[in-house]
Backbone bond lengths (Angstrom), bond angles and torsions (degrees), N, CA, C in turn:
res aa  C-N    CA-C-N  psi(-1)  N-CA   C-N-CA  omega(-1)  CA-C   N-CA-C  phi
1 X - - - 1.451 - - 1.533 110.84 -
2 X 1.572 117.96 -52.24 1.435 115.93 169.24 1.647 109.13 -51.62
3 X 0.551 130.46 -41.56 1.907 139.38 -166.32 1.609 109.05 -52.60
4 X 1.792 95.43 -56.39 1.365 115.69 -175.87 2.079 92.09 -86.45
5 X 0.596 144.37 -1.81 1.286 128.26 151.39 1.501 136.53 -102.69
6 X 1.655 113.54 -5.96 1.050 133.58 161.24 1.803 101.20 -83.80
7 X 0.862 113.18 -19.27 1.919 113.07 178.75 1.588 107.18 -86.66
8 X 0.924 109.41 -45.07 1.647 119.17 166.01 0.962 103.98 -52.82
9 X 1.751 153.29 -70.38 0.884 129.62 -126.90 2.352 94.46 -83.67
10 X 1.588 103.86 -56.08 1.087 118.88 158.91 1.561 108.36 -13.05
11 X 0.879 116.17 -84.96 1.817 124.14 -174.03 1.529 95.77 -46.50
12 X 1.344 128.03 -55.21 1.063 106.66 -149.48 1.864 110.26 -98.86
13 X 1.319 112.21 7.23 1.342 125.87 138.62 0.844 132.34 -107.31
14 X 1.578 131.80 38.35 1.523 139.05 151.51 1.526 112.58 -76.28
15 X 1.317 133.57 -13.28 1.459 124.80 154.81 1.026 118.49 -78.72
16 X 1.182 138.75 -30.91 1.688 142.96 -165.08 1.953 81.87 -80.64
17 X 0.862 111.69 -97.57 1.927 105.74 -173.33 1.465 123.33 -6.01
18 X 2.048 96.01 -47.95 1.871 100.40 177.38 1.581 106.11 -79.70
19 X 1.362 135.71 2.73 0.938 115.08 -171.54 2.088 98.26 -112.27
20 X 1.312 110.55 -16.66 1.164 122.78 165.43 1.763 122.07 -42.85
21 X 1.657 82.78 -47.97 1.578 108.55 -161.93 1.856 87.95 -85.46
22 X 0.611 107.49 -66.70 2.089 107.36 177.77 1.332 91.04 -29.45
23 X 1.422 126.01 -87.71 1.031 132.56 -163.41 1.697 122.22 -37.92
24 X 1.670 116.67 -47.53 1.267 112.55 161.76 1.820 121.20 -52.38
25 X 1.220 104.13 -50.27 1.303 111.94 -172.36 1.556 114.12 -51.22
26 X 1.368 104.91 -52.84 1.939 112.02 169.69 1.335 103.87 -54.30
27 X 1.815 137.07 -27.99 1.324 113.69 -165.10 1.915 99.50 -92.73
28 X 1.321 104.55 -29.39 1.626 95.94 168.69 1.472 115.41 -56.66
29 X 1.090 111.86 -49.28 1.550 124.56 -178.56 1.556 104.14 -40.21
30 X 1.247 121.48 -77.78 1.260 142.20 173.60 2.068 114.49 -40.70
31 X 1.496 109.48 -46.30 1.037 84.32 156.91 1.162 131.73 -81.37
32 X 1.877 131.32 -22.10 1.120 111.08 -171.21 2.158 128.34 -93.49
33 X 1.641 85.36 12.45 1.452 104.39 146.33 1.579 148.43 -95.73
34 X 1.519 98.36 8.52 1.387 95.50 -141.43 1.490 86.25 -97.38
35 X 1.569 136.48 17.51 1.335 134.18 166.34 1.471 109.98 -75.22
36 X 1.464 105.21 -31.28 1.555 106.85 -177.42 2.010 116.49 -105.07
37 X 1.392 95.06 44.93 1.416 96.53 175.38 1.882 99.61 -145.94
38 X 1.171 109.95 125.12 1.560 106.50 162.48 1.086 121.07 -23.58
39 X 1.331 90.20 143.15 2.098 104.08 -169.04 1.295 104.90 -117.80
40 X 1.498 107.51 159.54 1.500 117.36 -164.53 1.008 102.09 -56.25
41 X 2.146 114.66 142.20 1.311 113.84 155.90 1.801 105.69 106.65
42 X 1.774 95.83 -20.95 1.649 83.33 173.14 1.364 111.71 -74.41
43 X 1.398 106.95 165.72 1.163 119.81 179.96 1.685 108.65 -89.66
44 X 1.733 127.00 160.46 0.850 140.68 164.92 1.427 110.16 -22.66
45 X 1.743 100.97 -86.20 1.472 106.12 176.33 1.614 144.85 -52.27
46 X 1.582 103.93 -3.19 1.221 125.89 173.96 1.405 120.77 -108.90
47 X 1.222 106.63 -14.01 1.911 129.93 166.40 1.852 94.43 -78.55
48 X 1.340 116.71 -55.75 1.943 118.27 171.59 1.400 107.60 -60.67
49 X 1.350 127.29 -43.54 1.560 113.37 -167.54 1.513 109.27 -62.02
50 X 1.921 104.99 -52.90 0.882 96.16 -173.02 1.672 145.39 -107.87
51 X 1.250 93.10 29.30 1.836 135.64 -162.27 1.443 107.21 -123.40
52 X 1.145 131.55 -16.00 1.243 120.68 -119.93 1.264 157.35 -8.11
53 X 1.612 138.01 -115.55 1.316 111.53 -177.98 1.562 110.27 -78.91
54 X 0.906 126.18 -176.43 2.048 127.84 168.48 1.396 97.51 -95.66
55 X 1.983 105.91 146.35 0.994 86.91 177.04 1.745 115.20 -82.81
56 X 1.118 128.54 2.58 1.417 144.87 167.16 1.539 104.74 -136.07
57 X 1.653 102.60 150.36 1.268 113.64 155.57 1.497 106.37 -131.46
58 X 1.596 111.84 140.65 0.937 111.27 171.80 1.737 111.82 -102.93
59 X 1.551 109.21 170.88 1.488 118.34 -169.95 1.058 108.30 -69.68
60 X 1.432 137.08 150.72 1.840 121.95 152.70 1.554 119.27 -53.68
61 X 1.307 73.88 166.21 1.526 89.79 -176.92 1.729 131.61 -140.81
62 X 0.751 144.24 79.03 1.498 150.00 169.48 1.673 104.40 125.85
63 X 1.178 101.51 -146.37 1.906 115.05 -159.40 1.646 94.31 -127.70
64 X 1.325 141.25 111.64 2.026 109.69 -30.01 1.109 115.93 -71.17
65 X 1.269 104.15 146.35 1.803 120.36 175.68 1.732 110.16 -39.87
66 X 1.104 132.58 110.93 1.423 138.49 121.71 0.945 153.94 -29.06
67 X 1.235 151.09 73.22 1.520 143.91 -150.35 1.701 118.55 -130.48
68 X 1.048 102.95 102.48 1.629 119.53 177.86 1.341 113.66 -60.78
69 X 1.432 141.18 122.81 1.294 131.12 120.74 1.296 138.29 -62.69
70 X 1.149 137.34 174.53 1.451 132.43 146.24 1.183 119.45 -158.01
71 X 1.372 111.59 128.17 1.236 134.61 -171.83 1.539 105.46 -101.75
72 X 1.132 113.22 168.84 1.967 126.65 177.18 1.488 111.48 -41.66
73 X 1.082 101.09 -51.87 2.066 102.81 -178.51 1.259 113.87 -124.12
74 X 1.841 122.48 5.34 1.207 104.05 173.61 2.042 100.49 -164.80
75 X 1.632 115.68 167.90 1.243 117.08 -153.79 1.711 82.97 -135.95
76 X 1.742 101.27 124.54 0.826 90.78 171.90 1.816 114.08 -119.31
77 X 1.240 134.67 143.36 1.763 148.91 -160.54 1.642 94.50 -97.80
78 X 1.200 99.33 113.46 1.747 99.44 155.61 1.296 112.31 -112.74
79 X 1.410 114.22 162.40 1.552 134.01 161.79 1.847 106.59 -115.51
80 X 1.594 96.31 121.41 1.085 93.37 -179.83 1.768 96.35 76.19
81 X 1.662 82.90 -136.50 2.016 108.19 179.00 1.283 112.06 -102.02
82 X 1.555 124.99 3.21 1.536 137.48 169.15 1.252 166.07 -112.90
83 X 1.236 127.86 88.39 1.010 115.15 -135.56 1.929 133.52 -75.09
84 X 1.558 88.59 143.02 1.423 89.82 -167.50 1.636 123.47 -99.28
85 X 1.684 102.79 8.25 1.320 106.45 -174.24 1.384 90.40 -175.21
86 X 1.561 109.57 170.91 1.238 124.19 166.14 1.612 117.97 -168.11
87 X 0.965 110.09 105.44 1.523 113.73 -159.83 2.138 117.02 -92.77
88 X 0.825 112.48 171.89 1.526 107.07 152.63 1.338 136.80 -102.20
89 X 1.840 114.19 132.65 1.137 113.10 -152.29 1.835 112.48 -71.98
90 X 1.457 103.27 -16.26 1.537 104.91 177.69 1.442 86.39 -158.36
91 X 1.988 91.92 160.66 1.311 127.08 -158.29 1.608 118.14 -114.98
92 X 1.393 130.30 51.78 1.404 95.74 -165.05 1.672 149.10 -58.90
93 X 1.013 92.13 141.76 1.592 92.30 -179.66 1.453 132.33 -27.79
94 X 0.948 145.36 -178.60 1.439 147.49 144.22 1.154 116.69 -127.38
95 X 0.786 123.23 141.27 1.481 149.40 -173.64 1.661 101.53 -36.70
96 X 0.925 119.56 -55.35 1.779 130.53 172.49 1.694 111.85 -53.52
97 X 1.433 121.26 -47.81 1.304 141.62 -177.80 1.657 103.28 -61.08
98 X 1.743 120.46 118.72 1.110 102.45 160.88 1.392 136.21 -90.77
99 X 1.206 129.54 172.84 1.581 114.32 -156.92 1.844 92.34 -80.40
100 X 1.290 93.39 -155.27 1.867 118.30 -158.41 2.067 80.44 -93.91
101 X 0.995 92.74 -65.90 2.243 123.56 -167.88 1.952 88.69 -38.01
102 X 1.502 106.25 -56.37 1.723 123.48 -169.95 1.953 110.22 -65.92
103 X 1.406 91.70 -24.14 1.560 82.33 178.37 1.697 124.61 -122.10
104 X 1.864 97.40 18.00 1.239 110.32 154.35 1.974 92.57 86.75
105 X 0.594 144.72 -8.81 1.812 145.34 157.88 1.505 112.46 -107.31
């Protein structure tokens, strides 16, 4: 009875651990790019000078306006004309991390 309830618990926290480990991995990722992505507070036209164009812009959106770019490796969020974030557009894996294809979603 202990066996089969020590196996239960295991199984049924083997997602919470892989999603632990994803989650660390995107925040290393993220910091060790984040020299080459606009920093808070630039402006529009200084995100274009020195980025250049996006390859999309999207429209605003809500109360204050929002406005996404996205560039090749990274998306950048304004408020207003400023930006309040800038993220990366993809994450690679690690070797430990299983893919999207491997866990059937």
């Amino acid at each position: 009875m202990r066996v089969k309830l020590l196996t239960l618990l295991l199984v049924a926290a083997a997602p919470i651990v892989r999603a632990d480990t994803l989650l660390l991995d995107s925040i290393e990722a993220n910091k060790a790019t984040a020299s080459s992505r606009p920093r808070g507070g630039m402006s529009m036209d200084k995100v274009e000078a020195q980025f250049g164009a996006p390859i999309e812009r999207h429209a605003a959106v809500g109360e204050p306006p929002i406005t996404r770019w996205d560039y090749p490796t990274f998306s950048v969020y304004f408020e207003y004309q400023l930006v309040i974030h800038a993220v990366p557009s993809t994450v690679e894996p690690s070797s430990a991390a299983p893919s999207a294809s491997a866990s059937g979603g």
